[in-house]
FIROVEX-10044 format. One record per residue (C-alpha): residue number from 0; x, y, z. Coordinates in steps of 0.001 Angstrom, whole numbers. Layout:
<nodes>
k_px_py_pz
NUM_X_Y_Z
...
</nodes>
This chain:
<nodes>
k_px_py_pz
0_12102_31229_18395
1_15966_31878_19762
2_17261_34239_16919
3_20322_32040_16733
4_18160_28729_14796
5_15857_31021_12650
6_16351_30673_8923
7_16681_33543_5856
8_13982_31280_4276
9_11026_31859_6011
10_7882_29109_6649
11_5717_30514_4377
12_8679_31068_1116
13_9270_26933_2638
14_5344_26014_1508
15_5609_27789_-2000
16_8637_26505_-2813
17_8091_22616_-1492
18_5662_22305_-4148
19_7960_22559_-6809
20_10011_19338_-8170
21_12819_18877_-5635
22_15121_19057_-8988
23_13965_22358_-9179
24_13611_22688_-5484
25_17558_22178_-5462
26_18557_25661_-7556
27_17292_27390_-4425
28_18768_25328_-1970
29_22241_25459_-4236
30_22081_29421_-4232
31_21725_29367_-232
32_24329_27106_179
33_26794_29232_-2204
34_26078_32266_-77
35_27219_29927_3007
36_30208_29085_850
37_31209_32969_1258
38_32448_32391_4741
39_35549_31006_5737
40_35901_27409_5627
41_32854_26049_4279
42_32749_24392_1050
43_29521_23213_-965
44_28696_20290_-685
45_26122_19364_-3298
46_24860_15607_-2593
47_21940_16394_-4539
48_22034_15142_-7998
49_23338_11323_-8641
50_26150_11850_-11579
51_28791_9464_-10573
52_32377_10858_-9798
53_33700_8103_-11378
54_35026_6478_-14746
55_34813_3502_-16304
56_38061_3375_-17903
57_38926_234_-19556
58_36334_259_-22072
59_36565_4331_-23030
60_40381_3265_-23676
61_39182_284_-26021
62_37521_2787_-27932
63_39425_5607_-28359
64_42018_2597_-29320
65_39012_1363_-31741
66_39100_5000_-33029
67_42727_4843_-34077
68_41926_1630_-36307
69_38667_3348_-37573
70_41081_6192_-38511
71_43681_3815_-40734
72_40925_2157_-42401
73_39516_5473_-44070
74_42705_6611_-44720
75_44275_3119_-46867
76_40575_4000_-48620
77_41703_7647_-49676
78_43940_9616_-48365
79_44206_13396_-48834
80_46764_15584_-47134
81_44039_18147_-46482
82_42322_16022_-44306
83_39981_14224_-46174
84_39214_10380_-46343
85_37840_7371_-47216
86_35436_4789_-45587
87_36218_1553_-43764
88_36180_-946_-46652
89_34740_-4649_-45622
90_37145_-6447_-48002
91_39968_-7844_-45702
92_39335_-5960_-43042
93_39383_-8760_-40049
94_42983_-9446_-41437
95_43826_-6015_-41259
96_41625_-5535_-37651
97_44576_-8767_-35999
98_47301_-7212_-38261
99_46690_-3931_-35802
100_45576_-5676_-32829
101_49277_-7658_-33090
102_51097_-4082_-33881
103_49619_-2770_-31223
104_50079_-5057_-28301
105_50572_-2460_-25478
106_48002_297_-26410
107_45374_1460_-23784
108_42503_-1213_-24330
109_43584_-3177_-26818
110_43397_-6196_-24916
111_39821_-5465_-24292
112_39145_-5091_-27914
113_40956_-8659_-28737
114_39019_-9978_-26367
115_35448_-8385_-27227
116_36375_-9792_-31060
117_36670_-13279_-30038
118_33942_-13119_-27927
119_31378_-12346_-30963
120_32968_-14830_-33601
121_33136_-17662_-30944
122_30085_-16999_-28874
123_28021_-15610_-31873
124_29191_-17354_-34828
125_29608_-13777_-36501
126_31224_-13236_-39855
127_34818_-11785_-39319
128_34728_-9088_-41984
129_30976_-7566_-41426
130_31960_-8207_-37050
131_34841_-5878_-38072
132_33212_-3421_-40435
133_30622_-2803_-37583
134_33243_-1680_-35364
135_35237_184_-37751
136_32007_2289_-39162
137_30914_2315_-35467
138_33730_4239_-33796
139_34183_6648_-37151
140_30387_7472_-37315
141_30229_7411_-41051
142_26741_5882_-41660
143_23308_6261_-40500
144_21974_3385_-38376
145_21096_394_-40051
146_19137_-1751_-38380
147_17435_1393_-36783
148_16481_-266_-33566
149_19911_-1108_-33154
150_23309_-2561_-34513
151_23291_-6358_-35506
152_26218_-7306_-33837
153_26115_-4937_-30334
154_22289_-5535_-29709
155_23701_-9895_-29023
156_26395_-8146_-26986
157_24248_-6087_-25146
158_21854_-8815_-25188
159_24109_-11233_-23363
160_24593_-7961_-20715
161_21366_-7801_-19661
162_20495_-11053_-19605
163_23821_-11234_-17553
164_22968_-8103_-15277
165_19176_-8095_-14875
166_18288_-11826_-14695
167_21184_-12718_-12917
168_22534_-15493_-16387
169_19717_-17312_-15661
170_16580_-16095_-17677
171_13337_-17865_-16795
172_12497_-17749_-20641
173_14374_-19374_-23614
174_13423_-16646_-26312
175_15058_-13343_-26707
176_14551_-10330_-25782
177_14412_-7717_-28646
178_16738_-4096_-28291
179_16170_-500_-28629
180_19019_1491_-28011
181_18373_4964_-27252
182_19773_8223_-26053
183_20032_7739_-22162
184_17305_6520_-20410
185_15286_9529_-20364
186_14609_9288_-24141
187_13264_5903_-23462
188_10781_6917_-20913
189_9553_9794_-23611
190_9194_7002_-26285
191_7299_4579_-24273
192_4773_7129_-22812
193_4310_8422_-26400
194_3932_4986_-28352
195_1508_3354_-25551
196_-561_7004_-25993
197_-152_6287_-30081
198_-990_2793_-30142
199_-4198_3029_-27670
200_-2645_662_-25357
201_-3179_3338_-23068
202_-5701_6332_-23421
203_-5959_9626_-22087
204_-7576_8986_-18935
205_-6828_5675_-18187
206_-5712_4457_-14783
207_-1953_3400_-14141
208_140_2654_-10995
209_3112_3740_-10121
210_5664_2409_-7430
211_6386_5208_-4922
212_8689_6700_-3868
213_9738_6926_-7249
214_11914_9338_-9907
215_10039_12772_-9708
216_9672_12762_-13667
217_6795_9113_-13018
218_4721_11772_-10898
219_4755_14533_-13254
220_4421_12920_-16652
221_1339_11459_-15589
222_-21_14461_-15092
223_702_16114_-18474
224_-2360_17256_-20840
225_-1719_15052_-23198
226_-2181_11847_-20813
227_-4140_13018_-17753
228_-3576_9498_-16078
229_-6040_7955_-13218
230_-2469_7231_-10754
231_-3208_4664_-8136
232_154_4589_-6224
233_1555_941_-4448
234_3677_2738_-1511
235_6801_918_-422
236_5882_1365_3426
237_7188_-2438_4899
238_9387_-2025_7882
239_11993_-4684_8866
240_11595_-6413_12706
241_13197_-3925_14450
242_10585_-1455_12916
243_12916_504_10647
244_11641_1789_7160
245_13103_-1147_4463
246_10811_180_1741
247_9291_-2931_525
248_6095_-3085_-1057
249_3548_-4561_1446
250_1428_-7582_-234
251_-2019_-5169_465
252_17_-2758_-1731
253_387_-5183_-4651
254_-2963_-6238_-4400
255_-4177_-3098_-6173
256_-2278_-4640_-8968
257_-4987_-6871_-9380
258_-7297_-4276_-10635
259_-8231_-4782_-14253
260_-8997_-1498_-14781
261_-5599_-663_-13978
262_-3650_-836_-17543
263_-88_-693_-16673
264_2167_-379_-13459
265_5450_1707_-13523
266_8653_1643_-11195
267_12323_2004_-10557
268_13950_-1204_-9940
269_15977_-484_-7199
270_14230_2346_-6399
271_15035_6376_-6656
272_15127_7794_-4046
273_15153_4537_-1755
274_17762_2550_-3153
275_16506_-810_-2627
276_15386_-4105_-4882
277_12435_-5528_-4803
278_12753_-8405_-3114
279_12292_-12039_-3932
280_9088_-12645_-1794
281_7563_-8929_-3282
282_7991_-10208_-6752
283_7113_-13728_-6131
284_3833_-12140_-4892
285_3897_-9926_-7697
286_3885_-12837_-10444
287_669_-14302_-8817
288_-1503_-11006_-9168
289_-134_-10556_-12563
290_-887_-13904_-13986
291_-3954_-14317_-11975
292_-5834_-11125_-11746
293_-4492_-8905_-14286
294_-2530_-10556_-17030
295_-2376_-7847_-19455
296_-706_-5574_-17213
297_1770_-3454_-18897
298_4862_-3154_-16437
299_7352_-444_-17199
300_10487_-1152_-15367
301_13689_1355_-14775
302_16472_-754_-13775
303_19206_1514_-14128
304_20481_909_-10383
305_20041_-2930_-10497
306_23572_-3339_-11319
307_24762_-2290_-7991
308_22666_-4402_-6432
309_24583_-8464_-6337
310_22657_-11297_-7502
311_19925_-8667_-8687
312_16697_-9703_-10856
313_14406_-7655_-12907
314_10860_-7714_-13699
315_11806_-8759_-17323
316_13074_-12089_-15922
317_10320_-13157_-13480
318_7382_-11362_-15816
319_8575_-11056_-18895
320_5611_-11123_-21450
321_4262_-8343_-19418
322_7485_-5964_-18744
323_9494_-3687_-20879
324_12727_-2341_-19331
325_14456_232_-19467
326_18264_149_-18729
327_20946_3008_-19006
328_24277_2988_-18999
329_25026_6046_-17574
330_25413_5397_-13427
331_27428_1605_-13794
332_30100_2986_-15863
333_29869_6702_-15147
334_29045_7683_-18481
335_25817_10284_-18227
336_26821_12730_-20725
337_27437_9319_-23173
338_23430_9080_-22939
339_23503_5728_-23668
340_20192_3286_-22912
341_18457_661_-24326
342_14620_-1183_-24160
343_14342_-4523_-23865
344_11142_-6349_-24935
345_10407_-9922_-24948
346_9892_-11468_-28484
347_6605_-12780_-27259
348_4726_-10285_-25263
349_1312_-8872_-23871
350_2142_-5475_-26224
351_1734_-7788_-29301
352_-815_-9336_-28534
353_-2917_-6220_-27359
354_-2248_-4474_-30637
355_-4277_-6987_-32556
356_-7229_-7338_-30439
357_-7884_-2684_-30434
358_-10970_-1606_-32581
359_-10828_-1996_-35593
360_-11285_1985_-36116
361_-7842_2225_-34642
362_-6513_-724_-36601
363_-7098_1537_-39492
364_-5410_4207_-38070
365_-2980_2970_-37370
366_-2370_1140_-40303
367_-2472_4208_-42522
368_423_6216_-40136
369_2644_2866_-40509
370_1828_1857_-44143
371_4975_4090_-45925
372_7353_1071_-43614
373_5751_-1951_-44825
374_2765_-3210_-46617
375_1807_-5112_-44010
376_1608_-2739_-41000
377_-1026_-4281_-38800
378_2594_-6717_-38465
379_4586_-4133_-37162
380_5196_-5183_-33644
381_5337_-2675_-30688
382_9231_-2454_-30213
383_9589_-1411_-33777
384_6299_1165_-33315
385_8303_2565_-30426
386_11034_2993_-33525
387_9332_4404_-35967
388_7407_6962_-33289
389_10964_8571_-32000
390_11115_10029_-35437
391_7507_10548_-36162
392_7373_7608_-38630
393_8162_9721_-41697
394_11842_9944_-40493
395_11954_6486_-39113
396_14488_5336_-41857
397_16776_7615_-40344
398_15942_6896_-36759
399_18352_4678_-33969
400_21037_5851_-31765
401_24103_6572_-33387
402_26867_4630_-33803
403_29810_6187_-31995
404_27170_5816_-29006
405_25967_2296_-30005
406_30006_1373_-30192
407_30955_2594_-26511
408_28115_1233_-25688
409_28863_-2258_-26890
410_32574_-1442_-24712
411_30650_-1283_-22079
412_28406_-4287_-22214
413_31483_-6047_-23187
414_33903_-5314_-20643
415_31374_-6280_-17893
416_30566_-9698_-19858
417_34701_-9938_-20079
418_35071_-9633_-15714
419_34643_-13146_-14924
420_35995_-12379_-11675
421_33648_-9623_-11713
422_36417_-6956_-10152
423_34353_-3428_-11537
424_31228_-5314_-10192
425_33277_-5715_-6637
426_35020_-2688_-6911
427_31945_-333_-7256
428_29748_-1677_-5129
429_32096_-1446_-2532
430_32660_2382_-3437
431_29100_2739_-2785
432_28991_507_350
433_31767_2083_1848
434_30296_5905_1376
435_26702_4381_2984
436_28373_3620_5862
437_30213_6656_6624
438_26982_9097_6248
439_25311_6942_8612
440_28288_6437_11372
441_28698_10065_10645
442_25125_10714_12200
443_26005_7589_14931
444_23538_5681_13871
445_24258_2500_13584
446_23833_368_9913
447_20997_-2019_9078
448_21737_-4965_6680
449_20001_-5266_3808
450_20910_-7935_1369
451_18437_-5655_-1100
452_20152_-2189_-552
453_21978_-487_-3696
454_22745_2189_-1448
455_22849_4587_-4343
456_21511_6910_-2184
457_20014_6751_1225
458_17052_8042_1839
459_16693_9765_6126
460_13214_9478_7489
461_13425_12442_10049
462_9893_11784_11574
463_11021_8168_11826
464_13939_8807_13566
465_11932_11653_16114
466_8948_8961_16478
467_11692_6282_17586
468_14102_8582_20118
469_12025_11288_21714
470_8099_10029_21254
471_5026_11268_19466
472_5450_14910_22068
473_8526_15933_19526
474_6808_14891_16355
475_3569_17045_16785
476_6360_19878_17755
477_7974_19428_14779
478_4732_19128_12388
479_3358_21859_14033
480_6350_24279_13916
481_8411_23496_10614
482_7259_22593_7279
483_8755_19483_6137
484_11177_20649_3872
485_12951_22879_6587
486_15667_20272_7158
487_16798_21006_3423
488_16675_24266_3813
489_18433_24892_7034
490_21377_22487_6255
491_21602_24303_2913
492_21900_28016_4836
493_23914_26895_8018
494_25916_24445_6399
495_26602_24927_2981
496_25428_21119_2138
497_22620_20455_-983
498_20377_17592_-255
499_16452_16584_-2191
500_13259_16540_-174
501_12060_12859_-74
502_8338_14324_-248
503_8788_15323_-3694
504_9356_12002_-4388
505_6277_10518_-2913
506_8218_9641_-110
507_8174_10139_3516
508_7319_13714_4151
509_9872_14084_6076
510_12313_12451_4717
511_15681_13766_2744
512_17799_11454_-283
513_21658_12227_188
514_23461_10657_-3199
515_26060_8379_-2589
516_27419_8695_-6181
517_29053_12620_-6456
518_31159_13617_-3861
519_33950_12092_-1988
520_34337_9671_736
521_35232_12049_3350
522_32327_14234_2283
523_29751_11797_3542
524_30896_12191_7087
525_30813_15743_7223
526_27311_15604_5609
527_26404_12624_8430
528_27506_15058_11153
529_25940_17975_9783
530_22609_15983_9923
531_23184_14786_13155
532_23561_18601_14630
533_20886_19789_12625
534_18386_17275_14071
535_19845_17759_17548
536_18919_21350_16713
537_15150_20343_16088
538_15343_18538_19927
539_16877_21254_21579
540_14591_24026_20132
541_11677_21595_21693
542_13377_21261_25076
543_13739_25007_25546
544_10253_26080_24482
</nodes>
């Protein structure tokens, strides 16, 4: 090979290393890219990870605003000059919560917090004084959590978000769904796993499905000791007319579904690292294996990108008896170090109604490890197991997110409920949109619509795009020449720019996920052009040899 497109990495460092999670994949990739940095005029650019670069503003403002009312009400309780105070008092405090909303007419977020207030007593019929006291107690942090799953008056809030975000305000099922707030969504995942394992719902062994490609951490929890799963995997391999990868899940693909002896069936709802809903006809299709062939299929759903996604609808709208979801806060309102997520489960569900129908040898068992909560704990459904199992059940009275979190939280859920005109909605879709577009005019290829794209990140089939301009000659060149993960590794070394192996996620082999979220918009050109030269590079290596 011409000296001038060898790598420092060579093939056979490539094979050890592409078997490692491509989060972990990345430090390498990051340390070759920083030695790049060195030279003059290159800068790192790390499109890698998918932390947001930006802020959700209006709601932190409404709290730190909250925090300044918090503040007064523990000092008119006691107030020591060293520093020490009282507690929010419930006693008048919605007069005093207008008396400082009037005072305070122009602070940052105030108007949010009016508005949030009027929301819950007029929507929700809540009681002024305990509506008030929750947000007072919520921004100070003063108390544990009580109700442990979550807050009384955020979980309706946050209630009325989802039902607003992931079923589009038009759920398909009159009851409610019941709230877990947790830290982030990768808490949430951890509980689940963990309460299905305790509550022999699943068992060590059993056979799942998961939705590929798919969040690395689906593969490798699996895999674990403690639940040694049987993974059957429904590949998103459609293609759209003009043959181009739209990552759909073909109807054969669902039909494993069907399975009985498949227990439960997890995904991320628009995908990771695909970035695209499932559609209408794929869940449509969906519904009919469920309720036909396999109605007690568990369905884990991640929907943390749905909300960048218009018009989008989860699996806990069109299947809700069989789905819990998982939602975090943290990409929406650029808020991952608030770890803020929450599980929704329908008040009448397949969980339930599982749980009374295990042997009765478990029943026992399980009744013994629940009886210090109630003394009726064969009645304890499964969102409050899922509880009581974050904190081992002995600590469960002092389980639940905490409050501070809860509060922004609540902000959040708020503020979006608040946009009728739906402006943040607008606003960061069109962020995302925007930065799609100019990766992929940066590598002059032109944009296919796709009314179910997030475009979170964007996910480069490099086979694909060989197989489609230079013919099946250049692909056995490049599968017999380069391991798949070169691409990674070569724009990492020659030009300084951090990008994930799709393989690693059960993806395309080929294939590499550029986030849209983390760097800036003229960023995504460079990075488009860079992959442009650097799979020109790939044809003109095969011309000359």
């Amino acid at each position: 090979m011409d000296e001038k497109y060898k790598l420092k990495t060579s093939r056979k460092k490539e094979q050890q290393l592409e078997q490692l999670s491509p989060f972990e994949l990345k430090d390498s990739l990051i340390s070759l890219a920083s030695d790049q940095q060195k030279k003059p005029v290159k800068m790192m650019l790390n499109a890698g990870r998918g932390n947001p670069n930006w802020v959700a503003t209006i709601p932190r403002e409404a709290f730190l605003t909250l925090g300044r009312f918090g503040i007064e009400e523990c000092r008119a309780a006691m107030d020591n000059p060293v520093g020490l105070a009282g507690i929010p008092q419930k006693k008048g405090i919605n007069e005093r919560f207008k008396a400082f909303i009037k005072k305070n007419s122009t602070a940052p977020g105030i108007e949010l917090l009016k508005n949030i207030y009027e929301y819950g007593i007029e929507k929700h019929n809540f009681d002024p004084d305990s509506w008030v006291l929750e947000l007072a107690e919520g921004v100070i942090g003063d108390q544990y959590p009580v109700p442990v799953r979550m807050l009384k008056h955020a979980e309706l809030i946050v209630h009325d978000y989802l039902i607003q975000e992931m079923c589009g305000n038009d759920p398909k099922r009159s009851g409610r769904y019941d709230l877990f707030a947790t830290e982030g969504g990768t808490a949430a995942m951890c509980y689940i796993f963990d309460s299905l394992i305790e509550n022999c719902l699943l068992k060590k062994g059993d056979k799942i499905a998961l939705g590929v490609p798919v969040f690395t951490p689906y593969l490798e929890i699996p895999e674990l000791d403690r639940y040694q799963f049987k993974v059957t995997y429904v590949r998103g391999t459609s293609t759209d007319k003009e043959g181009n990868s739209n990552f759909q899940y073909p109807e054969e693909e669902l039909d494993k579904l069907g399975d009985k002896s498949i227990k439960a069936f997890f995904l991320v709802n628009p995908s990771n690292p695909t970035s695209v809903e499932m559609s209408d006809k794929s869940r449509k299709y969906l519904v009919k294996v469920v309720k036909n062939l396999n109605p007690n299929l568990m369905i884990l759903t991640d929907d943390v990108y749905g909300t960048f996604v218009d018009g989008f609808s989860s699996l806990m709208n069109d299947l809700p008896e069989n789905t819990l979801c998982v939602y975090s806060f943290s990409k929406y309102f650029g808020a991952t170090g608030w770890r803020l997520g929450v599980i929704a489960l329908y008040e009448d569900n397949v969980y339930d109604d599982m749980l009374s129908a295990i042997p009765e040898k478990d029943k026992q068992r399980l009744a013994k490890l629940y009886d210090s909560l109630t003394i009726h704990p064969e009645k304890i459904k499964f969102i409050d197991r899922l509880v009581a199992d974050s904190r081992q059940v002995a600590l469960n009275h002092m389980a639940g997110l905490s409050l501070p979190q809860q509060t922004q939280m609540m902000l959040f859920a708020g503020f979006a409920l608040l946009d009728k005109e739906n402006n943040y909605k607008k606003a960061s879709i069109d962020l995302i949109q925007h930065r799609y577009n100019l990766l992929w005019n940066g590598m002059n290829i032109p944009v296919t619509p796709d009314p179910y794209r997030a475009g979170y990140y964007s996910e480069i089939d490099i086979r694909e795009w060989a197989m489609k301009n230079y013919g099946k000659e250049f692909v056995a060149f490049l599968e017999k020449n380069f391991e798949p993960v070169d691409i990674v590794f070569r724009l990492a070394e020659k030009s300084s720019i951090v990008l994930l192996n799709g393989g690693g996620f059960a993806g395309p082999e080929w294939s590499v996920r550029v986030s849209l979220a983390n760097l800036n918009e003229d960023d995504y050109k460079i990075i488009g052009k860079e992959l442009a030269e650097t799979m020109q590079e790939y044809v003109d290596m095969w011309k000359n040899k």
